[in-house]
N, C-alpha and C positions, 0 to 999 in steps of 0.2 A: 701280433695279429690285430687287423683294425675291427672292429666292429662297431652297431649302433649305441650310443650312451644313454643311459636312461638319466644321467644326471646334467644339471646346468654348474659348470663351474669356473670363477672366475679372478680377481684379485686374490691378495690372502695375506690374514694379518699373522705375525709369526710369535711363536713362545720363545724362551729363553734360551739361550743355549749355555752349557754350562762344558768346560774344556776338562774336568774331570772325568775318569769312566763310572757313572751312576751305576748305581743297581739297580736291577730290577724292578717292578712295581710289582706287590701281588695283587693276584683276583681280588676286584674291588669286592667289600663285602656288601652286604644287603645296608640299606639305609634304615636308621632307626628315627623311631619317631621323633624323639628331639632332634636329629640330624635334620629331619624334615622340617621342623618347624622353624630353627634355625633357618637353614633355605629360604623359605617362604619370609620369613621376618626378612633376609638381603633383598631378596627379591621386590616387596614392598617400601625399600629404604633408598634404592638404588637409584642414582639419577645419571646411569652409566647407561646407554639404551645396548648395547653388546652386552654389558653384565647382564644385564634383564633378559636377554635371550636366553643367554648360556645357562644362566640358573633355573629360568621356565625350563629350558627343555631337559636339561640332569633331572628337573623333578618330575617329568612326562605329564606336562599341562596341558589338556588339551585346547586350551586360550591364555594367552600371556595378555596381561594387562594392558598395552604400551602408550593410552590417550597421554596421559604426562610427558610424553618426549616429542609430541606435534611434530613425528616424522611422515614425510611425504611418501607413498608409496614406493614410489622408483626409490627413495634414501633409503626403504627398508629390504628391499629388493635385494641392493647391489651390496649389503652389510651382510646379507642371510647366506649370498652367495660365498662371500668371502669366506665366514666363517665355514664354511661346510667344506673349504676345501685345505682346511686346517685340523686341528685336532682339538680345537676351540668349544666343538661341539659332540655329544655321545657320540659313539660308533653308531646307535639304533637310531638316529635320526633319520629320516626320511629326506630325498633331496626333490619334497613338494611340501607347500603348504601354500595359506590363505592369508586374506586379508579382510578384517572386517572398516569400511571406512564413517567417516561420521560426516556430519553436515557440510565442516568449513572442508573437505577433500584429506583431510588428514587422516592417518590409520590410528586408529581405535581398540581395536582388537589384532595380534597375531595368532593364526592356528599352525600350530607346526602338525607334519605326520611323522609317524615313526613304525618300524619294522613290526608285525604283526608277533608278540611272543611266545602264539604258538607255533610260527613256522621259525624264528629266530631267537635258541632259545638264551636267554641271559648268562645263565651260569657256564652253558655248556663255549659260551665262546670265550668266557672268562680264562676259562681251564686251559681252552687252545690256545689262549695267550701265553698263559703261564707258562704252560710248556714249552714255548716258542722261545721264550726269553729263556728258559731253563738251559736249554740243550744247546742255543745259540749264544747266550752271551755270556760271562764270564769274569770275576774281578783281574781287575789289572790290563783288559783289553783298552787300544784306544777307541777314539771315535770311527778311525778307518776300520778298521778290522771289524767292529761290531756293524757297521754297513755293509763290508761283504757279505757278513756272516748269516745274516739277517736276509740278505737279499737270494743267498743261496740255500738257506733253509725254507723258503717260500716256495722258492722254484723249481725244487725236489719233491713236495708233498702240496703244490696247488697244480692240475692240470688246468691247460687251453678249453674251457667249455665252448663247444663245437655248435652247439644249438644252439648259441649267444643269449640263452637263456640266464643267467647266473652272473650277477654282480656286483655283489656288495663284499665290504670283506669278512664277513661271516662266511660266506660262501668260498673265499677261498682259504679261510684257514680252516673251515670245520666239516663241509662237504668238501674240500679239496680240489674244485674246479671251480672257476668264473671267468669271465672277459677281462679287457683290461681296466676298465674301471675297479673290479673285484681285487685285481692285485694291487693296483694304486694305494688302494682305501689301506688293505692289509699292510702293503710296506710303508706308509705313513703313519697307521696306530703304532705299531711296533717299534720302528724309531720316534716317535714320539713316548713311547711311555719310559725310553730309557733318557729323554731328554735333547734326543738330534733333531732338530729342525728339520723339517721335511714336508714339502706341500703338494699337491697335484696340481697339472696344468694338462691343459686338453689344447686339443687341435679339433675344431668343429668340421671345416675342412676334411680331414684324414678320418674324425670318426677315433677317436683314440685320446687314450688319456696315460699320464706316465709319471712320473716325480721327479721333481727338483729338489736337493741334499746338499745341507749347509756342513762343509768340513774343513774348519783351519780359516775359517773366514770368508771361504768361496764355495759361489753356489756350482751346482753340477747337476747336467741330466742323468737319470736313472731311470730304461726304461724295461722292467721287467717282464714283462709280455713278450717281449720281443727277443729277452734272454732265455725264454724256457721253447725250449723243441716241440713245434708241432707236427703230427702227429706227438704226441706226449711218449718221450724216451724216460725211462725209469732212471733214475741215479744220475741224469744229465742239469749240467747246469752250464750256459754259453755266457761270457762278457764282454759281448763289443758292443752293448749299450750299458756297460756302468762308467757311469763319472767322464761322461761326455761335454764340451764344449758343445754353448749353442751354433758356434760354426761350422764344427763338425754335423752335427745334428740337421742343419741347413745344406749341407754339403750333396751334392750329386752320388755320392756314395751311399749317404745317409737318407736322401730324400725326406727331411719333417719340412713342413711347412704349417702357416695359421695359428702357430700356436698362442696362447695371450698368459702371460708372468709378471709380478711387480720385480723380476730379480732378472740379472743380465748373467749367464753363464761364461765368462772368458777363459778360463784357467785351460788350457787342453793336455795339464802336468801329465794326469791318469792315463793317457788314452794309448802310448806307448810304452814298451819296455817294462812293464810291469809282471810282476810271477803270476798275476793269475792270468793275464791277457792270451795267450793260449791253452789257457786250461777248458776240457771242455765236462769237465765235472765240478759239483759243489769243494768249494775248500772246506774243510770242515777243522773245526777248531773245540775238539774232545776238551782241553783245557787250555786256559792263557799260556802261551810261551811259545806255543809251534803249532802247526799246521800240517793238514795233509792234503796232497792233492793228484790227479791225473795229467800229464806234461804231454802232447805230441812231438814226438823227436821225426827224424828223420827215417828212422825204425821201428819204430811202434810206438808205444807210448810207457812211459817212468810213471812209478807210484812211489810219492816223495814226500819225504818229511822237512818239513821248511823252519827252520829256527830262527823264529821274527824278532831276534833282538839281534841276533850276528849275519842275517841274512843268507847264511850258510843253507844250502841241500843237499839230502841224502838219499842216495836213491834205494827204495826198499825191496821195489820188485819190478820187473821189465817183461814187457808184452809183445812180442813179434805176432800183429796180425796177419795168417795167411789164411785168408778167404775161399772158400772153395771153388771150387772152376764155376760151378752155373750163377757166382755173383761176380765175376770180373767183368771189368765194364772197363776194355781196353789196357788191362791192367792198372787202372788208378785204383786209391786207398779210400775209401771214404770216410776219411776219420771221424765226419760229424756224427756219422750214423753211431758209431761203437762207444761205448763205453760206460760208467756207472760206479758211483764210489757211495760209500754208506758204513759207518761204523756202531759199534755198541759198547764204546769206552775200551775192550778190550784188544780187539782186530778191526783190521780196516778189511771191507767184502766189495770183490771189483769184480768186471766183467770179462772176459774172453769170447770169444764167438761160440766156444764150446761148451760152458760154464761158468758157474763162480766160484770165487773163489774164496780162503781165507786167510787175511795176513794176521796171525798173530804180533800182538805189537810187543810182548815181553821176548818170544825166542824167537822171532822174525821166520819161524816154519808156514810155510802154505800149504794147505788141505783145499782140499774140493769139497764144498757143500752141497754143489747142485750141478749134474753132468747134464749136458743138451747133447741129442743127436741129431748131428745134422742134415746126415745121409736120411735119416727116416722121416725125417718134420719138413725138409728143405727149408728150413728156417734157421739161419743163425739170432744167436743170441746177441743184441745192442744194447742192450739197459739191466741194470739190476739197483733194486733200493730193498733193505732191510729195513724195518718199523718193527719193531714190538719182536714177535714168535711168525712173521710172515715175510717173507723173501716177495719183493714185488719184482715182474720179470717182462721187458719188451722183446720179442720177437718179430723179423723182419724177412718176410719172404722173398724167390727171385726176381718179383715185380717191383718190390720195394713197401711193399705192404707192410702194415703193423698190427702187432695184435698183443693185447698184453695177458699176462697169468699172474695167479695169486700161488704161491708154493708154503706149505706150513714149513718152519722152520724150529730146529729144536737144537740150541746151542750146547756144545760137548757132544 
């Protein structure tokens, strides 16, 4: 979805990328006073005018030095920009600041701003990192698979904010809704802290902002905004904006236009014949070696375990949607509307129009955790996402309307 940007964002200089699968990063810990002083002593040594940024604003200065680098305003501008839409600089930076100049036009002083602590809190986003990288990534995964993985753990537990209020990605990993800036920021910390290259590029034009993902040596559109269902469907996760060519993306099918990148996207290897390219739920990848996911067949939809070293699938459980009479609509299927996948290491928990359900992953027996009636609510059931002890659940009336519910849930 387009919305207005609060941010300016523009070139972008890139980190390393390293072709092994890194680990995780933990929750950065609190900074100790040597660490600080440390900082400050680079920061005072430094005659790199970027290092000098990046180390001001890590230490949340509210004026960075910079008369020593007799940069011209516009030079510090288009460098501030750049970094901000990398991972060059905190998450809590603010995408405004200042300039103070001196006699001869040259800046003098930088003021950055940054995220206020009490509405943005430090530790608490730290944690929803961690978590994120817990549950999504994995030893032995490669670069590809911890991209989907990543991108469909966001788009399961960050909704569409409808009031275009919410954008940053605090907001969509830790309140769980933002615009597309909010997701952007998100899926860019998170591939960068495992080490993939990944930057935002905007389209001022459209009003929209999205990621560009370096994989195998080529870059690729990733616009996640665009992959999560609005109205926001529980346990849904769509991919015909991951790993796009920028000619696709330019394409009359695609309609981007405006956008501005130091990177040319050609490759359009991804964009067909791929396992998840009609999936329209999260892959989810409980441990390295296989996958699970939701398939649209010509008869409902397969819940499959995908074995990502022999490319083999298995199909676990099969779903003949029959909709009831006051949603046929000419007799078509609306597949986009149905579905929802969520696991807890043990079962995988999907949707039906009447319920959810539970696939035990050890005796592949199904139970019903949650019965919807239809006949009484005239609502069927399109979404379901498990979290924690709470079943999250969309519901979609004969108008097409949606409405979501919180169900407690109590496993065994």
């Amino acid at each position: 979805m387009m919305t207005t940007l609060t941010k300016v964002l523009a070139l972008v200089l890139m980190i390393a990328l390293t072709f092994e699968t890194p680990s995780p990063e933990p929750a950065a810990p609190t900074m100790t006073g040597q660490e600080r002083a440390e900082m400050l002593q680079q920061l005072e040594q430094t005659q790199d005018l970027e290092e000098c940024l990046r180390l001001g604003t890590a230490l949340e200065l509210e004026q960075i030095d910079v008369e020593r680098f007799r940069a011209a305003p516009e030079e510090l501008d288009a460098l501030y920009e750049q970094m901000l839409a990398t991972t060059s600089l905190p998450w809590f930076t603010e995408m405004a600041w200042s300039l103070q100049m001196g006699g001869d036009g040259k800046v003098v002083s930088f003021q950055p701003q940054y995220l206020d602590p009490a509405d943005y809190d430090r530790i608490c986003y730290e944690k929803a990192v961690e978590e994120a990288l817990a549950q999504a990534v994995h030893p032995g995964m490669t670069e590809l698979q911890i991209a989907l993985s990543l991108h469909d753990y966001l788009a399961v537990r960050c909704a569409y904010d409808e009031t275009l209020v919410l954008g940053t990605e605090y907001d969509a990993l830790v309140r769980g809704s933002a615009v597309c800036q909010g997701y952007a920021e998100a899926y860019m910390d998170l591939l960068g802290r495992v080490g993939i290259e990944c930057i935002i590029v905007t389209s001022e034009e459209m009003n929209h902002a999205w990621n560009q993902v370096k994989l195998g040596g080529q870059w690729y559109n990733v616009d996640l905004t665009w992959n999560d269902p609005t109205p926001n469907r529980e346990g849904q996760a769509c991919h015909g904006f991951f790993l796009i060519s920028d000619g696709t993306m330019a394409s009359e099918d695609y309609g981007y236009y405006g956008w501005v990148s130091p990177h040319e996207c050609t490759d359009p290897g991804y964009e067909t014949g791929q396992f998840w390219s009609d999936s329209i739920s999260p892959v989810l990848y409980p441990e390295a070696g296989s996958c699970y996911l939701v398939r649209v067949v010509e008869s409902g939809y397969h819940i499959l375990r995908r074995d990502e070293v022999t490319g083999e699938e298995t199909r676990l459980a099969w779903m003949d949607f029959k909709y009831p009479d006051a949603f046929a609509r000419g007799g078509r299927r609306i597949h986009f509307y149905t579905a929802g996948l969520s696991t807890d290491g043990e079962a995988l928990y999907y949707t039906d129009v009447n319920g959810v359900r539970r696939l035990d992953l050890a005796s592949g027996e199904v139970s019903t955790v949650y019965e919807h009636d239809v006949s009484a609510t005239r609502e069927m059931l399109v979404g379901s996402f498990l979290e924690g002890d709470t079943l999250y659940l969309t519901a979609m009336d004969t108008s097409q309307e949606v409405r979501s519910m919180e169900v407690p849930y109590l496993a065994g």
